[in-house]
C-alpha positions as CSV (number, residue, x, y, z in Angstrom):
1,X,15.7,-73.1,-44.5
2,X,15.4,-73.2,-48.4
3,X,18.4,-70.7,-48.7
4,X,20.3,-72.0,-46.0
5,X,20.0,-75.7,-48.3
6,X,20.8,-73.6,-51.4
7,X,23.8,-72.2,-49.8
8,X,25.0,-76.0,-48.8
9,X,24.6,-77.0,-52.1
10,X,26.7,-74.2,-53.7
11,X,29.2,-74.7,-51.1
12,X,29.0,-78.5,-51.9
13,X,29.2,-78.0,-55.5
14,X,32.3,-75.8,-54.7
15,X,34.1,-78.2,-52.9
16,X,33.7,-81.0,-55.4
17,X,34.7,-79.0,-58.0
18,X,37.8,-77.9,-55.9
19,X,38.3,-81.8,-54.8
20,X,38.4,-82.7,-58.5
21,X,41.1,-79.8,-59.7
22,X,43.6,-80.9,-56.9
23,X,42.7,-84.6,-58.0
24,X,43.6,-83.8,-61.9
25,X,46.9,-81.5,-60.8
26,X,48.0,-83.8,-59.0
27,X,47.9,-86.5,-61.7
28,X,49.0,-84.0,-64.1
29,X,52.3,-83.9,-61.8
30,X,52.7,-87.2,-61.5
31,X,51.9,-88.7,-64.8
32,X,55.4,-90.1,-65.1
33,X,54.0,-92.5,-62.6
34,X,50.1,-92.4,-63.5
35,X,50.9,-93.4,-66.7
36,X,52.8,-96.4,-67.3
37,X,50.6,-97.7,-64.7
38,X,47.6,-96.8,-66.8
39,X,49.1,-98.3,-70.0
40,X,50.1,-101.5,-68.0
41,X,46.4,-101.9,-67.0
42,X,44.9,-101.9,-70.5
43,X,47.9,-103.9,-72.1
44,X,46.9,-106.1,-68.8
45,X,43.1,-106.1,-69.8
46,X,43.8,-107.3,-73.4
47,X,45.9,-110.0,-72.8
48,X,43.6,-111.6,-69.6
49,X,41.4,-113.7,-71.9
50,X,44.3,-114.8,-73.7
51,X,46.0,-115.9,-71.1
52,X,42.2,-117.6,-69.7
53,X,42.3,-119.2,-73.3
54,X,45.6,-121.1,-72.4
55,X,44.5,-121.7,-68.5
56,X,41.5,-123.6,-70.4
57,X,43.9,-125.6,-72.4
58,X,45.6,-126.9,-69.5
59,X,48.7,-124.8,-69.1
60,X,49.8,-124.0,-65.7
61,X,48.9,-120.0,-65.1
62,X,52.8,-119.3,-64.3
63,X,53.3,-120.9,-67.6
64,X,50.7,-118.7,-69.8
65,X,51.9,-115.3,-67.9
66,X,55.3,-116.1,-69.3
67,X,55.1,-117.4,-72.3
68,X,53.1,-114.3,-72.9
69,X,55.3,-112.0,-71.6
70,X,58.3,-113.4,-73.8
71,X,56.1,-113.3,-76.5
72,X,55.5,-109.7,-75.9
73,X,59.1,-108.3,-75.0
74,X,60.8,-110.3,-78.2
75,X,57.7,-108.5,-80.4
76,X,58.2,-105.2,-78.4
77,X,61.8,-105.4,-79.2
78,X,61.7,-106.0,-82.7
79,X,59.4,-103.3,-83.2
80,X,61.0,-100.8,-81.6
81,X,64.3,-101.1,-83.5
82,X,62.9,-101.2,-86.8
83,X,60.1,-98.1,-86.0
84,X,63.1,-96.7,-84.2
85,X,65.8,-96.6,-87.1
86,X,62.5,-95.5,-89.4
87,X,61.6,-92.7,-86.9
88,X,65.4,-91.3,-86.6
89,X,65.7,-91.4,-90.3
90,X,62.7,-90.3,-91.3
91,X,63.3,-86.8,-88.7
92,X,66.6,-86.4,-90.2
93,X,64.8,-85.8,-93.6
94,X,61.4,-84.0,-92.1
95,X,63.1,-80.5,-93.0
96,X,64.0,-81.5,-97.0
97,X,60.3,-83.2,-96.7
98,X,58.8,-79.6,-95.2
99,X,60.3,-77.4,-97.6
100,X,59.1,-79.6,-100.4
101,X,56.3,-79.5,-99.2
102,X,56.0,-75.9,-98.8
103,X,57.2,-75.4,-102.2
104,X,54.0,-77.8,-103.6
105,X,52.1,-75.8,-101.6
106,X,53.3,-72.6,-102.8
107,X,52.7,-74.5,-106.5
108,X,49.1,-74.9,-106.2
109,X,48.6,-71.2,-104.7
110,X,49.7,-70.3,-108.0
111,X,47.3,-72.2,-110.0
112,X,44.5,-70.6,-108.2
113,X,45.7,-67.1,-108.8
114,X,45.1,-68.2,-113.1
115,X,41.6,-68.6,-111.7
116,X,41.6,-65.3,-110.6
117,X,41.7,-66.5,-106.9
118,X,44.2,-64.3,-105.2
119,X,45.6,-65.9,-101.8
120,X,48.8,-64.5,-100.2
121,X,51.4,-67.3,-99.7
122,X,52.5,-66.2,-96.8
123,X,49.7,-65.5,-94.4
124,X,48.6,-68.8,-95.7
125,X,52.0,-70.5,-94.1
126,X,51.5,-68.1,-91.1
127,X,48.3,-69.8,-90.1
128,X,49.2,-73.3,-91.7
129,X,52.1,-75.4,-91.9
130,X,51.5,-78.1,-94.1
131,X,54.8,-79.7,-92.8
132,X,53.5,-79.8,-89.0
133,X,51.1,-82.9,-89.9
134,X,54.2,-84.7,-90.5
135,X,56.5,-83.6,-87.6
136,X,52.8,-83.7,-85.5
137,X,52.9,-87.6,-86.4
138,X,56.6,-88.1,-85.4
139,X,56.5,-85.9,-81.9
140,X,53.7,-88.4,-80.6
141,X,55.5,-91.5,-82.0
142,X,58.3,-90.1,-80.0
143,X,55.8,-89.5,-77.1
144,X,54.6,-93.2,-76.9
145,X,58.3,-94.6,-77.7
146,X,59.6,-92.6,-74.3
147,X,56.6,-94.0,-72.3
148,X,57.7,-97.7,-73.2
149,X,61.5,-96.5,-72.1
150,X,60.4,-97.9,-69.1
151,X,59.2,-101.4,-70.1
152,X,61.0,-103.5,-67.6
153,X,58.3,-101.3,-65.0
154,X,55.7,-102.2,-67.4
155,X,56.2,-105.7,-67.7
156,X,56.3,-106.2,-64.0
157,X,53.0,-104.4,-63.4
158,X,51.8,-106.6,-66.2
159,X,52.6,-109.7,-64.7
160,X,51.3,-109.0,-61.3
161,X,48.0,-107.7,-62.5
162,X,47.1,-110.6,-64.6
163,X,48.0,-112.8,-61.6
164,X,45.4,-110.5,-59.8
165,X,42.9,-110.3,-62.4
166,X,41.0,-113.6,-61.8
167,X,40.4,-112.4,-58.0
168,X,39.4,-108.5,-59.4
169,X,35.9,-108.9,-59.5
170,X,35.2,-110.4,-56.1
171,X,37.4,-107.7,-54.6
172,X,35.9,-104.7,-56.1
173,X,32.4,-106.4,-55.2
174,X,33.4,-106.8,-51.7
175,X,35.1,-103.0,-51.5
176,X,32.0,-102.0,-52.4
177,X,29.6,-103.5,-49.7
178,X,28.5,-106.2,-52.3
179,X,29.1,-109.7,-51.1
180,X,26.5,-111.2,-52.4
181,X,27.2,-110.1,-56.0
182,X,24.3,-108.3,-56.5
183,X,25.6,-105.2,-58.3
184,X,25.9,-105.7,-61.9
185,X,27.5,-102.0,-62.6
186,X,31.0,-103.4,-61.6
187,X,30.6,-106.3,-64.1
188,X,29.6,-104.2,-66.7
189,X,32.5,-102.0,-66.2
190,X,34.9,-105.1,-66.6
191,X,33.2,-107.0,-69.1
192,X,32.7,-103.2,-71.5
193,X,36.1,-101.9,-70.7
194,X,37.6,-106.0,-72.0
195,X,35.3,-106.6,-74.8
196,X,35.9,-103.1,-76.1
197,X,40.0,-103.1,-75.4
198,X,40.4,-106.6,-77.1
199,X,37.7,-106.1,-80.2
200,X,39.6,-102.6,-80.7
201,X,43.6,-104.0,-80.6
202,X,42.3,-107.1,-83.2
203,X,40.9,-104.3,-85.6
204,X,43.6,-102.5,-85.0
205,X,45.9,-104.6,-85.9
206,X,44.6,-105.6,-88.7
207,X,43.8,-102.4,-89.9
208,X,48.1,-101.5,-89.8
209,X,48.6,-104.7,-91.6
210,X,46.7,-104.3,-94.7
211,X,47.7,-100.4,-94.6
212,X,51.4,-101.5,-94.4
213,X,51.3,-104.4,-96.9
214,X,49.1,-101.5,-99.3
215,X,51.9,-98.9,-98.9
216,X,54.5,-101.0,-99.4
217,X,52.7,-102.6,-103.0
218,X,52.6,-99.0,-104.0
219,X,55.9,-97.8,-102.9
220,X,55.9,-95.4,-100.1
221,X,58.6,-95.3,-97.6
222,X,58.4,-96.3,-94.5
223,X,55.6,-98.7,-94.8
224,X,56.1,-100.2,-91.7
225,X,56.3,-96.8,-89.7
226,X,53.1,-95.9,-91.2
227,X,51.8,-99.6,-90.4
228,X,52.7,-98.7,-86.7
229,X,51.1,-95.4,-86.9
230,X,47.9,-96.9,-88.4
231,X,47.8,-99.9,-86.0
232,X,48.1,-97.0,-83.1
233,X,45.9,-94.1,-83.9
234,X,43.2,-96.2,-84.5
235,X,42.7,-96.6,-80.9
236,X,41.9,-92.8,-81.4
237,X,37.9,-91.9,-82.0
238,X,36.4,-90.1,-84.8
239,X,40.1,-88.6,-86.1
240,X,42.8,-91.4,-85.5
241,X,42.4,-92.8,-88.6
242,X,42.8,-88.8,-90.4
243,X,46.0,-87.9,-88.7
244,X,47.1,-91.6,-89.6
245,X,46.4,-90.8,-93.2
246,X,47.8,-87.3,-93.9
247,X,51.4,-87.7,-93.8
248,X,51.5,-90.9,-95.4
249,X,49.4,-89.2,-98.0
250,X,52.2,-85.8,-98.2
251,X,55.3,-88.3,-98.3
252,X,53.2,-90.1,-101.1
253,X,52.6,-87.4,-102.6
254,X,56.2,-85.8,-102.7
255,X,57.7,-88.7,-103.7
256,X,55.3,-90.4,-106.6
257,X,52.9,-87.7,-107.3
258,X,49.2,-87.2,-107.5
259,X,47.8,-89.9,-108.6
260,X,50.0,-91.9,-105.8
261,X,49.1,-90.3,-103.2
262,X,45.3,-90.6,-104.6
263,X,45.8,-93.8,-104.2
264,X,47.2,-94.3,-101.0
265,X,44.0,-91.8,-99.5
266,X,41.9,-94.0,-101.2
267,X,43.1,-97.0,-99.6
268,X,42.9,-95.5,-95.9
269,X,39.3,-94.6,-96.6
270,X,38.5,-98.4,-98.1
271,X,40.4,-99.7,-95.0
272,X,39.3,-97.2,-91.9
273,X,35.7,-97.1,-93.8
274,X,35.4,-101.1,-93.8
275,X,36.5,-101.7,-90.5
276,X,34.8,-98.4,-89.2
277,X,31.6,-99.0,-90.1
278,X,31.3,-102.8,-90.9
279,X,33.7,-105.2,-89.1
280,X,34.0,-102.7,-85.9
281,X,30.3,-102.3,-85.1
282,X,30.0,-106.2,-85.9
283,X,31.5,-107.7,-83.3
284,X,31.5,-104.7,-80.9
285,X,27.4,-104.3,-81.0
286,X,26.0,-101.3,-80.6
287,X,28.9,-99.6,-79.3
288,X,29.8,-98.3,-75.8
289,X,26.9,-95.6,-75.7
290,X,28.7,-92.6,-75.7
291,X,28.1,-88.9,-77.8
292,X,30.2,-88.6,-80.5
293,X,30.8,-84.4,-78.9
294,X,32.1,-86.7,-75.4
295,X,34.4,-88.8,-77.5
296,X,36.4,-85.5,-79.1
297,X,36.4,-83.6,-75.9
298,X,37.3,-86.5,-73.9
299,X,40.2,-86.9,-76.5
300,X,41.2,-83.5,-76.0
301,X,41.0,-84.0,-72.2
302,X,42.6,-87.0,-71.8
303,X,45.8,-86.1,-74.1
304,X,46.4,-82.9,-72.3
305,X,46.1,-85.0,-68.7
306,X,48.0,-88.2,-69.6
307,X,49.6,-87.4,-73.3
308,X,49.8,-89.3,-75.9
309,X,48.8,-92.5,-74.1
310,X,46.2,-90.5,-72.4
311,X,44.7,-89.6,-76.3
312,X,45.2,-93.3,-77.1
313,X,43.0,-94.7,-74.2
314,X,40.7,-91.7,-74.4
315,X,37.6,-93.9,-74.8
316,X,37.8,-96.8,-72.4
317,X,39.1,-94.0,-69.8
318,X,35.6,-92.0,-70.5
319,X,33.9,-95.4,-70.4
320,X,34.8,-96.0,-66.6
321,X,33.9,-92.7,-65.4
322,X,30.6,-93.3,-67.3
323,X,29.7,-96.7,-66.1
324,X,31.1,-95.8,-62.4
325,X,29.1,-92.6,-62.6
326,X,26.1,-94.7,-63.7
327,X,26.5,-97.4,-60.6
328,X,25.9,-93.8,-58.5
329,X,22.8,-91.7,-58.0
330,X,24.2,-88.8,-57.7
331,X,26.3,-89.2,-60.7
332,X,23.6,-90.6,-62.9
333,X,23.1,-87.0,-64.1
334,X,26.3,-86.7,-65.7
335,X,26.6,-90.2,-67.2
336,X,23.0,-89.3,-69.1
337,X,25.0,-86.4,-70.3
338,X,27.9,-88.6,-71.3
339,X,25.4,-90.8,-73.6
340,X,25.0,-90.6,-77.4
341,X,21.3,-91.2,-76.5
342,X,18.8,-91.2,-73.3
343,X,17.3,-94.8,-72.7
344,X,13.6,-95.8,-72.8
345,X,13.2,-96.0,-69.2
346,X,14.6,-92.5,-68.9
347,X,13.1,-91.2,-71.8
348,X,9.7,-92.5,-70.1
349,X,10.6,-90.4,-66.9
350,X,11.0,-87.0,-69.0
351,X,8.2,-87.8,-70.7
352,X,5.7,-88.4,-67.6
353,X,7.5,-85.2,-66.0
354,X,6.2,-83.0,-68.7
355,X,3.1,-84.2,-68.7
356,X,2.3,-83.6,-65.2
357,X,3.8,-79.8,-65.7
């Protein structure tokens, strides 16, 4: 009998497994769908309370949702000229900007050979490019500008999910088998997943303003481009804020020099460090609870599924499957795995299993 359960569990285990590869190709092959839809929901999620704010002040809901939306377009619009004329001439230079940049790099390989540090030039370029962080930074600019080629779609689903959003919760209670509202996991999710999305766009936002106004005081080109870039990957965990940084620290330093572009790294660390480590955790608390490993590899996981939207939304996307996961008991397994750190009550369990082996 105990083999004939161990062979249903495999067999189980297989069929998830199975279940959950034809789930992710067939997103995979639709993701010209899957994801506008995905970045519709989280633009969705970050304007709700704003548009709650206005509801409270007395403006008619129809009102808000438009007002907003206007609001949004007209910004959208302007944006995407100006990053878009940026973008197209900053690729038209990228090769004049690689070779220069190959030629620096070529420059300080000869001042290590007077130390007597002997480094061939070109297995060096064979296994790095220092010109692919900058064309890196413009192919997923490019990858996020052809997702919003479809923004009329976007706007729509925008619209029509914050007219749904009041009426969300009582319908996911009630899919669930939970009239009475005694589940607090599908609170949770909503109230994380819109206190994390809002807290991280304000940051954000400021974080491209004071790096654009910075770049701009010192001189670099492009300072709004790299405002855009700044303001975007810093929705990425743990390395956002790097890739960010590097080319506006190469262009810096191939157009002013050293000391420039010392400057300009110094003032993404000041920024990314201040609002990393002091503003950030301020008004988000202790965080979303998950291990800094999940973050990267969800980050990896996520990009290669949906993209660059996909990399962009890689921690509120982990942050469902967690909470979801942790609203199941067979899934509460994985969601301790998914955590940067086991819980008292669970840390009292392992503990009373031990001693009693």
């Amino acid at each position: 009998m105990n083999r004939l359960e161990g062979a249903s569990l495999a067999y189980r285990g297989f069929a998830v497994m199975a279940f959950l590869v034809i789930i992710l190709a067939g997103i995979k092959a639709a993701s010209a769908i899957v994801v506008p839809f995905v970045l519709s929901a989280f633009i969705a999620v970050i304007c709700n309370p704003v548009i709650q704010l206005m509801v409270r002040y007395r403006f008619p809901k129809l009102l808000a949702v438009s007002l907003l939306m206007v609001f949004i377009v007209l910004m959208g619009l302007w944006l995407a000229s100006v990053v878009g004329s940026s973008i197209n001439d900053f690729s038209r230079q990228l090769p004049q900007y690689q070779s220069q940049l190959v030629e620096q790099f070529a420059w300080v390989l000869d001042k290590l050979r007077e130390f007597n540090i002997q480094i061939s030039k070109e297995k060096v370029l064979a296994l790095f490019d220092p010109g692919m962080a900058l064309s890196m930074t413009t192919n997923m600019l490019s990858g996020v500008g052809n997702v919003m080629a479809n923004l009329f779609l976007i706007i729509l689903t925008i619209v029509f999910m914050l007219f749904e959003a009041s009426d969300l919760p009582k319908k996911l209670h009630f899919a669930l088998d939970d009239p009475d509202m005694r589940l607090q996991q599908i609170d949770k999710v909503l109230q994380s997943i819109n206190q994390y999305m809002v807290i991280k766009t304000l940051v954000s936002v400021a974080t491209g303003v004071i790096v654009g106004i910075g770049l701009w005081i010192i001189g670099v080109d492009y300072a709004l481009l790299w405002a855009v870039v700044a303001f975007l990957f810093n929705y990425i965990p743990n390395i956002g804020s790097i890739i960010a940084a590097v080319p506006a620290v190469l262009l810096a330093f191939l157009q002013l020099g050293p000391a420039q572009a010392g400057v300009v790294a110094g003032l993404y660390l000041g920024v990314n460090t201040v609002m990393g480590n002091i503003v950030e955790p301020k008004f988000m608390g202790r965080g979303l609870g998950l291990s800094t490993l999940v973050v990267f590899l969800s980050l990896i996981f996520w990009g290669w599924l949906l993209g660059s939207v996909g990399m962009l939304l890689s921690v509120p996307l982990t942050m469902i499957v967690k909470i979801a996961l942790e609203s199941s008991n067979s899934g509460k397994w994985l969601a301790i795995l998914l955590s940067d750190k086991v819980s008292e009550d669970e840390n009292d369990k392992v503990e009373q299993a031990e001693q009693a082996q």
